[in-house]
C-alpha positions in Angstrom: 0.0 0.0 0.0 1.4 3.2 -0.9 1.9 5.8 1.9 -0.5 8.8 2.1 1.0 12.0 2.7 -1.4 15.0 3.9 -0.7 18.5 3.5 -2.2 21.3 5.4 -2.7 23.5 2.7 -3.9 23.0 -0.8 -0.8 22.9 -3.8 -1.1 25.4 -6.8 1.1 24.9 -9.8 2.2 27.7 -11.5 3.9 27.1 -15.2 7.0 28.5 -16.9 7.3 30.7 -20.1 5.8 29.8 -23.5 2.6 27.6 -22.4 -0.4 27.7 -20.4 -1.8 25.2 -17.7 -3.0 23.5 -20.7 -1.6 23.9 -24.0 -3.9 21.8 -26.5 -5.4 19.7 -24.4 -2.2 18.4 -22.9 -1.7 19.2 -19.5 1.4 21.2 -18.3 2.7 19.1 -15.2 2.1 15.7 -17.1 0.9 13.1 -14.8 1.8 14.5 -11.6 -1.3 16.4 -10.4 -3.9 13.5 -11.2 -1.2 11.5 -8.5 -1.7 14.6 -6.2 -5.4 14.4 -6.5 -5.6 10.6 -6.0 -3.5 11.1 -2.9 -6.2 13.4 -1.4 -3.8 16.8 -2.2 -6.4 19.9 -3.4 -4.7 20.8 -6.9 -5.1 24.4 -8.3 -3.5 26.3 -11.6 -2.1 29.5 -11.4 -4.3 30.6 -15.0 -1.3 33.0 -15.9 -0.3 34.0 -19.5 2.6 31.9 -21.6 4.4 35.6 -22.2 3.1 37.4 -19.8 5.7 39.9 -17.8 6.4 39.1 -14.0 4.5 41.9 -13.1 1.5 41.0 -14.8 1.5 37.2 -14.3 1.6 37.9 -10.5 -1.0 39.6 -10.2 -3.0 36.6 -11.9 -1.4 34.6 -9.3 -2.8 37.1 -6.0 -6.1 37.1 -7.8 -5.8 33.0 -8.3 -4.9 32.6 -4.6 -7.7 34.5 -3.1 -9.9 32.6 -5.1 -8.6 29.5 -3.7 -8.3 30.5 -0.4 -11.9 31.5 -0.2 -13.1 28.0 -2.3 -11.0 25.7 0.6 -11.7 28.1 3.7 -8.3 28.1 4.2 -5.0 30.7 4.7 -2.5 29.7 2.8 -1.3 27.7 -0.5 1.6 25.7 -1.5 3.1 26.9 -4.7 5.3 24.5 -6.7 6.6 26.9 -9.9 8.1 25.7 -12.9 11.0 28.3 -14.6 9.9 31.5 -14.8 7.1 30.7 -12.6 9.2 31.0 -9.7 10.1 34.3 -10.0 6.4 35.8 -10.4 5.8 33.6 -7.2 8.8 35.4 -5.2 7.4 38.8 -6.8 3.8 37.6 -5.6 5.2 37.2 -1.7 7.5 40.2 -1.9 5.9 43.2 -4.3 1.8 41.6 -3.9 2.4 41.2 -0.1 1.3 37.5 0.1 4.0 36.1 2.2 1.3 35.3 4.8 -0.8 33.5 2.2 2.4 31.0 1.0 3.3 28.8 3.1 6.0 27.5 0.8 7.5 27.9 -2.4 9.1 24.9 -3.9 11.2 25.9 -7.5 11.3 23.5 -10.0 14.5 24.6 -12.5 13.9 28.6 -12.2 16.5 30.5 -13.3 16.8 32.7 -10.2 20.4 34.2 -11.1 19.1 34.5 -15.0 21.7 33.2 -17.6 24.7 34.6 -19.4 23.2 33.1 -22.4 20.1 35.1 -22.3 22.5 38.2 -21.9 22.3 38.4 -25.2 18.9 39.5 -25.7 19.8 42.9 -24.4 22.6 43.4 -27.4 19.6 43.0 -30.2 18.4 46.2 -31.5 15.7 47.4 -29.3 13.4 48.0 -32.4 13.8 44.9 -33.9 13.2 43.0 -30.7 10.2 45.4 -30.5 9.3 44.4 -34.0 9.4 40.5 -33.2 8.2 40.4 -30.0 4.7 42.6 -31.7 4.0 39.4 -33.9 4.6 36.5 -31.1 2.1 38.6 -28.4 -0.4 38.8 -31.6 -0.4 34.7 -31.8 -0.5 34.3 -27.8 -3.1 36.7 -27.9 -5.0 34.6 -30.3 -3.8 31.4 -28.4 -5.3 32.7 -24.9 -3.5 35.0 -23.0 -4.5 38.5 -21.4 -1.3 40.6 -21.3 1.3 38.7 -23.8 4.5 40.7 -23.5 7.3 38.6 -25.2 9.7 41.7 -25.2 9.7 42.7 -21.4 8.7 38.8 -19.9 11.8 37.4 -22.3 14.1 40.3 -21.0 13.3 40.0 -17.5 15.6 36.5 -17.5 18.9 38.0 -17.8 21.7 38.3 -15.4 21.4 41.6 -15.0 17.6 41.7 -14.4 17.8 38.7 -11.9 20.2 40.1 -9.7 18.0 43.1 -9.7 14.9 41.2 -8.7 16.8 39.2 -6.3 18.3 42.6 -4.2 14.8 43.9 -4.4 12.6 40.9 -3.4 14.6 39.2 -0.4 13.1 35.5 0.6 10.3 36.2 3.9 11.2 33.9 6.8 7.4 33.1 6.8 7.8 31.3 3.7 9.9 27.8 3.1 11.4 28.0 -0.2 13.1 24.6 -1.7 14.6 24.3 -5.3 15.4 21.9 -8.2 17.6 22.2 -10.5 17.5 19.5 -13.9 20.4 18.7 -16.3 20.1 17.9 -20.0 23.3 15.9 -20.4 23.5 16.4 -24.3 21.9 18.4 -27.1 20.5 15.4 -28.8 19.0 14.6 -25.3 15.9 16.6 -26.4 15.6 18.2 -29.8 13.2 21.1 -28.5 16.7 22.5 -27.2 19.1 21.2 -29.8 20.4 24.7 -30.0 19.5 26.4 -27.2 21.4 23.5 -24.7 25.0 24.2 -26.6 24.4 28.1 -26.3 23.9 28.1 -22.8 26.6 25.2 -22.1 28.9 27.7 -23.3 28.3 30.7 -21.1 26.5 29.2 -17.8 27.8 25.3 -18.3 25.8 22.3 -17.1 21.9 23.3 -18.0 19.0 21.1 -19.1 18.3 23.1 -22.1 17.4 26.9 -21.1 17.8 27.3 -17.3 21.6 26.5 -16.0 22.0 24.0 -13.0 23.2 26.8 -11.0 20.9 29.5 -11.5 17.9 27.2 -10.3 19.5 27.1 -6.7 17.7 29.1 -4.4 16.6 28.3 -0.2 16.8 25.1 0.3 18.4 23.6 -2.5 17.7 19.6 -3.2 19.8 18.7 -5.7 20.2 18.1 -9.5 17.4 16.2 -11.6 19.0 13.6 -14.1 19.1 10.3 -15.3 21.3 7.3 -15.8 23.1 7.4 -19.2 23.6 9.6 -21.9 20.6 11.8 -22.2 19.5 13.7 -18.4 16.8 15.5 -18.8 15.8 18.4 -20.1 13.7 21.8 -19.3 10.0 20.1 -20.5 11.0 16.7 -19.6 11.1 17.9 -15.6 7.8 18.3 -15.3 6.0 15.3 -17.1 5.0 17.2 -20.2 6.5 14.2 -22.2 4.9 11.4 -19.6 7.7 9.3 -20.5 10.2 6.6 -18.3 13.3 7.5 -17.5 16.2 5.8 -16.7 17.1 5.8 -12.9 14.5 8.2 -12.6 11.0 8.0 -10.9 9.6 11.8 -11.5 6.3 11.0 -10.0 7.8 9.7 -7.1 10.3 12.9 -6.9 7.2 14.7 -6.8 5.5 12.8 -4.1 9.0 13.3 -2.2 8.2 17.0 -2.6 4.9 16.6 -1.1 6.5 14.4 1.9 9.2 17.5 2.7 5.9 19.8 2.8 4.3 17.6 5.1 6.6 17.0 7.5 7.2 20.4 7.8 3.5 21.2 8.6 2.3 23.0 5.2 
């Protein structure tokens, strides 16, 4: 019999850049909140936008968690955030004032310290980053969501900008915050970031395709997600979205482990 592990407060997931809670059909986290649910755990989705700005994507979140706090007469949520969904999370505590509404924040590869790689963003011409970034929030518009801003939300993830945010927005000491990092162990790996994992390798070493193994550490810090053998894992593959097996890797039960560390600790 499998063990049951209860939380005190309900979980919401809150997804990284370039998707939604549910892009398609296909669920963001994979198969991991259907195993929440079945183990009794109230699951809830942040409803924030694919390229929305931190700004703008946090307040979605304080709207989301009032909603949820007043649905499960409760005080506080868990949020378990996914890339740059950590960072509107540590906004929504600091900036929104919700640090007595979280009980914890667990990080799931967010690149906290941004990424030398993604200093690069700030070298391209303003206007034509302007002029790309004006197409891409016209399809996201289409595609869903409220306040796509591809040119400020992409910018926000350099070095520069992180260290920024982090000086500004300090971690509460009502909040726990744990973190993950995941390593994609070579470009073929996964071909979503056969160009993307070589880039980064280069300026910010190990990675798993967009967020480097050290820029994900932040509180607590629990270690590096990989597998056995030649391929890790990458960026999409950390949270289920390909519902695949991995080799010397159980993610659901990784994921249940995160639930047993909230537990015992009374969230």
């Amino acid at each position: 019999m499998e063990e049951t592990i209860a939380l005190h407060y309900p979980v919401l997931f809150i997804h990284g850049a370039g998707f939604r809670d549910k892009t398609l059909g296909v669920n963001y986290w994979g198969r991991i909140p259907k195993h929440y649910v079945e183990n009794g755990i109230s699951v809830y989705y942040g409803g924030t936008d694919a390229w929305g700005s931190i700004e703008k994507n946090g307040e979605l979140i304080q709207t989301r968690i009032h909603e949820i706090l007043k649905t499960e007469k409760t005080d506080k949520v868990n949020i378990i955030a996914h890339s740059r969904g950590g960072l509107e999370a540590r906004y929504v505590i600091n900036e929104l004032a919700m640090a007595e509404k979280i009980a914890s924040l667990t990080t799931i590869s967010t690149p906290h310290h941004g990424s030398k790689a993604m200093n690069i963003a700030l070298r391209f011409p303003e206007k034509l980053y302007e002029f790309i970034s004006f197409f891409i929030n016209i399809w996201f518009k289409i595609a869903g969501d409220k306040y796509p801003d591809f040119f400020r939300s992409s910018r926000q993830l350099s070095e520069k900008k992180c260290s920024e945010f982090n000086s500004k927005y300090p971690n509460k000491e009502s909040v726990y915050y744990q973190s993950y990092a995941s390593e994609l162990k070579y470009f073929f790996g996964d071909l979503l970031f056969l160009f993307t994992y070589p880039l980064i390798k280069i300026f910010d070493g190990k990675n798993d395709g967009l967020c480097p193994v050290e820029s994900a550490k932040w509180g607590e810090f629990k270690g590096v997600i990989t597998t056995k053998g030649l391929f890790g894992i990458s960026h999409s593959g950390v949270i289920d979205l390909y519902r695949l097996k991995y080799k010397g890797l159980d993610l659901i039960q990784l994921y249940m482990e995160i639930l047993k560390t909230l537990s015992e600790r009374g969230c």
